[in-house]
N, C-alpha and C positions, 0 to 999 in steps of 0.2 A: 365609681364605675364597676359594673361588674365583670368579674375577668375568672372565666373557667379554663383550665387548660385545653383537656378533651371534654367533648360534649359528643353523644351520643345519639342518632335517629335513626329509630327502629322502623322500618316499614312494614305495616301488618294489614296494609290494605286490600289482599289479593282474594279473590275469590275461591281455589283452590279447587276447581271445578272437575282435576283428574281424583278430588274423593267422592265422588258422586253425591249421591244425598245425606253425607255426614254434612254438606258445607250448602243444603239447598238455604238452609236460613242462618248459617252464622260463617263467620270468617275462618279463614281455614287457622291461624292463628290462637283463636280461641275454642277449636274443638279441644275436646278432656284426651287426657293422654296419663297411660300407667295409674289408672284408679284413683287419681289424687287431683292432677294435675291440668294445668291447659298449656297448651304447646308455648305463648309466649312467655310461659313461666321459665325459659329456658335461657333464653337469650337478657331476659329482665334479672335474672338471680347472677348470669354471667356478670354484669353492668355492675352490679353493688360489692358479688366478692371483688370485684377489678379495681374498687374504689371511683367509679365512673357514677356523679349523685345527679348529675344533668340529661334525660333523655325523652327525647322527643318520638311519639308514637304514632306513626303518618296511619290513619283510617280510611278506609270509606265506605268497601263492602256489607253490610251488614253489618253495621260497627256496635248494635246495641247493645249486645250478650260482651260482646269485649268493652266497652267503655268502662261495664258495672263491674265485670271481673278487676278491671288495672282500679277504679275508683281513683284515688287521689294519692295511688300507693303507699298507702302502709304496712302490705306485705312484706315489701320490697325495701321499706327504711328509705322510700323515695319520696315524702311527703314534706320536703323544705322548704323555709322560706322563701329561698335563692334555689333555684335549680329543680332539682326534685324530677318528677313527670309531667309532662304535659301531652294531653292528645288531640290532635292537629286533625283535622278534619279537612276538606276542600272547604272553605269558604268564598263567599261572594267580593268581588273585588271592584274597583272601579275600574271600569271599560272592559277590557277581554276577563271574563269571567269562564273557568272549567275545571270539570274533574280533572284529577291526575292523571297523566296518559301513559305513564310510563315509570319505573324506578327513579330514575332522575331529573324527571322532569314533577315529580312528586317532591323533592328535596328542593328541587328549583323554587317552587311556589312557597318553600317556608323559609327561603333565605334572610327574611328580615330576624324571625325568631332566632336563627341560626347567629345572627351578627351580635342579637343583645347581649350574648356571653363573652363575647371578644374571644373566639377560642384560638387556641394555635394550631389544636385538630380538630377533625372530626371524622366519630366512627359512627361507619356505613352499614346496618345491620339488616338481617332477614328476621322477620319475625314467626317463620314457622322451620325452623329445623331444632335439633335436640342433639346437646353437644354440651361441654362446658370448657371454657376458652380462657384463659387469664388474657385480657386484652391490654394490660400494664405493661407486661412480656412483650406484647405484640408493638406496644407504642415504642418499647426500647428497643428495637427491633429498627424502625422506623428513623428514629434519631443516628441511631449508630453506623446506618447506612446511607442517611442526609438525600432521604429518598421525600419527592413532593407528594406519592402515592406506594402502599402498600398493601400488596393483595395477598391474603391469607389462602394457601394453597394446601391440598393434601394430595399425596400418590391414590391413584387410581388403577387398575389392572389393563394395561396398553390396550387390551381389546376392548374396554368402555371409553374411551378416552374419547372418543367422537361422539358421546355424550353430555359433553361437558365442555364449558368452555377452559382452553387450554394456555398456558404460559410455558414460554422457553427463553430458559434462564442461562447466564452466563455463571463460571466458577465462584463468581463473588453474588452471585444471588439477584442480579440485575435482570430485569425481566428483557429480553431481546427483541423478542416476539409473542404477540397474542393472538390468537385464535379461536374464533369462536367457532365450537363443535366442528372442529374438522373432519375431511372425509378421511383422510391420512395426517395425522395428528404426529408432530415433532418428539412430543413430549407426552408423559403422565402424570405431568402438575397441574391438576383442576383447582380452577376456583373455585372457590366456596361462597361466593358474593360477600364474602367480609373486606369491609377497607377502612384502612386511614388515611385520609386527606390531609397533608399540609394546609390551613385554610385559604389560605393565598390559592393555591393552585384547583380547587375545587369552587371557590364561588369565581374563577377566571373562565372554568370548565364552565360552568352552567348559563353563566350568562353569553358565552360563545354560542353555546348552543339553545338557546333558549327558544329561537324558532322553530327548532327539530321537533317532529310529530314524533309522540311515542317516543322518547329520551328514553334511554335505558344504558344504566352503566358499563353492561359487558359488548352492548354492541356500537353505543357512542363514547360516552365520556373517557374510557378506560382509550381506545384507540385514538382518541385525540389527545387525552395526555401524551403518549407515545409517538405520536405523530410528532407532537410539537419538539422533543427530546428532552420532555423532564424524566426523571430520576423514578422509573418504576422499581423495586423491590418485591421481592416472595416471600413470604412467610411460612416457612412449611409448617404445618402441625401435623400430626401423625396419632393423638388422642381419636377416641370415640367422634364420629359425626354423623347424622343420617339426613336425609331429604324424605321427611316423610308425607311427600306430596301424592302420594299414588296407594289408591287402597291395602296393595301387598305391601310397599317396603313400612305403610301405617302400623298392617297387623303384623309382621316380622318386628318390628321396633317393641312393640306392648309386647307379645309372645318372651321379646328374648328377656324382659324384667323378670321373669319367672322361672330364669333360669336359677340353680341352689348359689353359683358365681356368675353374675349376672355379666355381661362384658359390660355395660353402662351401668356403674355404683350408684343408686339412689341413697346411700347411706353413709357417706362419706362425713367426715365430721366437720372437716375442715372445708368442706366449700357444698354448703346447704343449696338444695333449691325451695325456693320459696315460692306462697303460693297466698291466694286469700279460700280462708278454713269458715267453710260454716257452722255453723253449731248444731251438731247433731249428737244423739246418742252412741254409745259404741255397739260394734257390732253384737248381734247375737246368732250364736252357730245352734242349733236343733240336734237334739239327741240321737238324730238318726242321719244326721248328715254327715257327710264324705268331702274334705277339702282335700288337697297333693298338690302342689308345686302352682301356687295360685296368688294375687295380689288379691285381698280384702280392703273394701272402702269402710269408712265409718257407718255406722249409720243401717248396713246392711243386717237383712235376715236372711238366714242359711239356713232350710231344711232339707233341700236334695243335694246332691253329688255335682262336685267341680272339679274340673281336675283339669289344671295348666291355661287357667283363665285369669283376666283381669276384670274385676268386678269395682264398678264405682260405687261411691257413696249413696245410701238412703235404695238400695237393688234389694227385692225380695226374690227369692229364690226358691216355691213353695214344694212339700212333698213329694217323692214320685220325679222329680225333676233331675236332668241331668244337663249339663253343662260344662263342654270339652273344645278347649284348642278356642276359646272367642273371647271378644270384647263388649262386656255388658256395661252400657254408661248410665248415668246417673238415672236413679229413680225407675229403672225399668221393673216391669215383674215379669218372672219367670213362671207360670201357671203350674198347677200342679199335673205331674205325668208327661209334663212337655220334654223336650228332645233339642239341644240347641249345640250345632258342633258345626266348627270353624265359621263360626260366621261375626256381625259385627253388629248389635243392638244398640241403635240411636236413646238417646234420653227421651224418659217418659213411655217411650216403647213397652205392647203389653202383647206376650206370647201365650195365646190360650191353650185349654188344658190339654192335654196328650197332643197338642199340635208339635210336628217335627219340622225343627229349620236345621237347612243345611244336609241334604238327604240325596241320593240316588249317584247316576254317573253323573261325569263333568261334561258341560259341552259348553261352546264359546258362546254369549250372551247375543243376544241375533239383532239389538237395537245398539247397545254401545260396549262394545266387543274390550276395546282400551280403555273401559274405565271398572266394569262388573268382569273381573278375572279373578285368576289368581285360586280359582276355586270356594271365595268367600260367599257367602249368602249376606245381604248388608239390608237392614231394617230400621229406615227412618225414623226420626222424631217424632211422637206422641203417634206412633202405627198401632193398630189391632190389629193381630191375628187372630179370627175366631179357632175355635176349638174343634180338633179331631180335622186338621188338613195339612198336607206336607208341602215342603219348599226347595226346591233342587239349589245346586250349587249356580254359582256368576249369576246371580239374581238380586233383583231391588224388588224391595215392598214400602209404595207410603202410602198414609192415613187409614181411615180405619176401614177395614175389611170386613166380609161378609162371607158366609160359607158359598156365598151361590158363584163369588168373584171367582173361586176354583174348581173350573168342571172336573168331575169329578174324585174331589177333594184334593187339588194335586198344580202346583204349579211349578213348572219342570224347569228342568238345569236350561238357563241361558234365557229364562222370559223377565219379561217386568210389568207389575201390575202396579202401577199409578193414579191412584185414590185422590193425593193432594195436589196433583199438575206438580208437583216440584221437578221433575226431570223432564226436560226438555232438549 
């Protein structure tokens, strides 16, 4: 029989729709993050330093660009005979057949995969935030307080705290009460949607609720454990954690790697993120080109000026070009004499020559105000900008453009010019 202790499921099915058209064709999960990397390389590197070799990667959205990235994990030293990784997709069933409607009603539908291991736990994971967690720590945590459920929690600033969903703990760490996004919030211990389940008490949860529309842990399953009076527990952490679900706290996240002490260590010895590496050439910097306080991908060519950007792999960067304060993903070109500042360059993205992104004042985006902020200029996957026309701030561009798409030559803070239908 096979018998894991803890097993792991990652949920990375989300569509991630407050990053606008970073996520019109892949999961927000496996967009690139810090020049290197994709966002579920975070929570997958957590899993392997933690000794956790079992874990399950719930899909749906767009899953194709992420299937290929995870493979059969060899990155990750997740490629066993026993255990390893496996990605879970909605499959067809007999009788009631459906996508996943919910965080735990996602976990719900893989309860048979979940039983093969016989686990004693199981951790509940997000697959888009950027953090590094010892969850061994977290499982001793769990035992020593003979808790059926524990939620990994960090302080928040009391004025965010109706943000988030919230726990109120007693002296010994027992969660008393739970709240989700309070108007008047008890407490500034946010969940993180990290958990460990005693198994018993989470396939009891799920199949209790198994008729609930839309299951979701912080709004069902967590308040029926607590209902029933099992053994909630807090886990404070108080490391590095980000939610980089929204275009700003995205580019604040990339930006801060570039600090000279970065607060997020990419470079730690002892507890590597791992990633799958293509085989590229290394970079080449140009005799007249200008790097300052910048991440470099492989791959890349550097002839203009960069300064406090993060640049991915196989990025040319031609002549004449300057490039400040942004995030150029993989494969993009920089034209020669172009202009590209604080803005966010989708992969395969091509910026023609003396074209300026990211230019004039700010004004609020006049189609989706809550998603094109923050002052970013953000430029789709495989987009053209032709040559010699500007792009104001809280704006989208996708597919390929043409000089005539901006009267005269100019498309202003807060518009959206949509080529490829991808925003809707």
């Amino acid at each position: 029989m096979i018998k894991k202790e803890m097993i792991a499921m990652l949920l990375a099915g989300g569509q991630g729709s407050r990053l606008g058209v970073l996520t019109s064709k892949v999961a927000k999960p496996a967009v690139a993050f810090g020049g290197k990397y994709r966002i579920i390389d975070f929570p997958l590197s957590n899993c392997i330093n933690s000794g956790i070799d079992t874990v399950g990667v719930l899909t749906q959205y767009q899953p194709l660009r992420l299937n290929t990235h995870i493979g059969i994990g060899i990155p990750w030293d997740l490629d066993k005979n026993v255990g390893g990784v496996t990605v879970l997709p909605p499959y067809e069933k007999t009788g009631k057949t459906e996508w996943y409607t919910g965080t735990a009603n996602a976990i719900y539908q893989n309860l048979a995969y979940m039983e093969s291991f016989h686990p004693d736990y199981v951790l509940i994971l997000s697959g888009d935030h950027i953090y590094k967690m010892d969850y061994e720590i977290m499982l001793d945590y769990h035992k020593a307080h003979h808790a059926d459920v524990t939620i990994a929690v960090m302080p928040v600033p009391m004025e965010e705290a109706s943000r988030f969903g919230i726990v109120v703990t007693d002296p010994d760490g027992r969660i008393v009460e739970f709240q989700e996004k309070p108007d008047a919030p008890k407490s500034n211990l946010a969940s993180m949607g990290i958990y460990i389940f005693s198994w018993q008490a989470l396939k009891e949860a799920l199949i209790a609720l198994s008729d609930q529309s839309s299951c979701d842990f912080g709004k069902h399953v967590i308040p029926y454990c607590h209902g029933k009076g099992e053994k909630l527990a807090a886990y404070e952490f108080n490391g590095y954690w980000r939610d980089v679900g929204t275009l700003g706290s995205y580019w604040e996240a990339n930006m801060g790697l570039t600090a000279i002490v970065p607060e997020f260590n990419l470079y730690e010895e002892f507890w590597n993120i791992y990633t799958k590496n293509d085989i590229l050439p290394p970079q080449y910097i140009g005799s007249e080109a200008f790097i300052l306080d910048s991440l470099i991908g492989d791959g890349t060519e550097i002839y203009g000026k960069v300064y406090k950007s993060v640049i991915s792999p196989g990025v040319i960067i031609e002549p004449g070009a300057l490039v400040r304060d942004s995030i150029i993903m993989q494969n993009a070109v920089i034209k020669a004499g172009a202009l590209v500042d604080k803005a966010i360059i989708a992969e395969n993205a091509v910026i023609g020559e003396r074209s300026q992104v990211g230019v004039g004042v700010e004004l609020p985006n006049r189609v989706k105000p809550a998603v094109y902020s923050f002052g970013l200029a953000v430029i789709g996957e495989n987009a053209v900008i032709p040559p010699d026309v500007s792009i104001g701030r809280n704006t989208a561009v996708t597919g390929v453009t043409v000089k005539e798409d901006y009267p005269g030559g100019m498309l202003g803070s807060g518009e959206i010019l949509d080529k490829a239908g991808d925003i809707v």
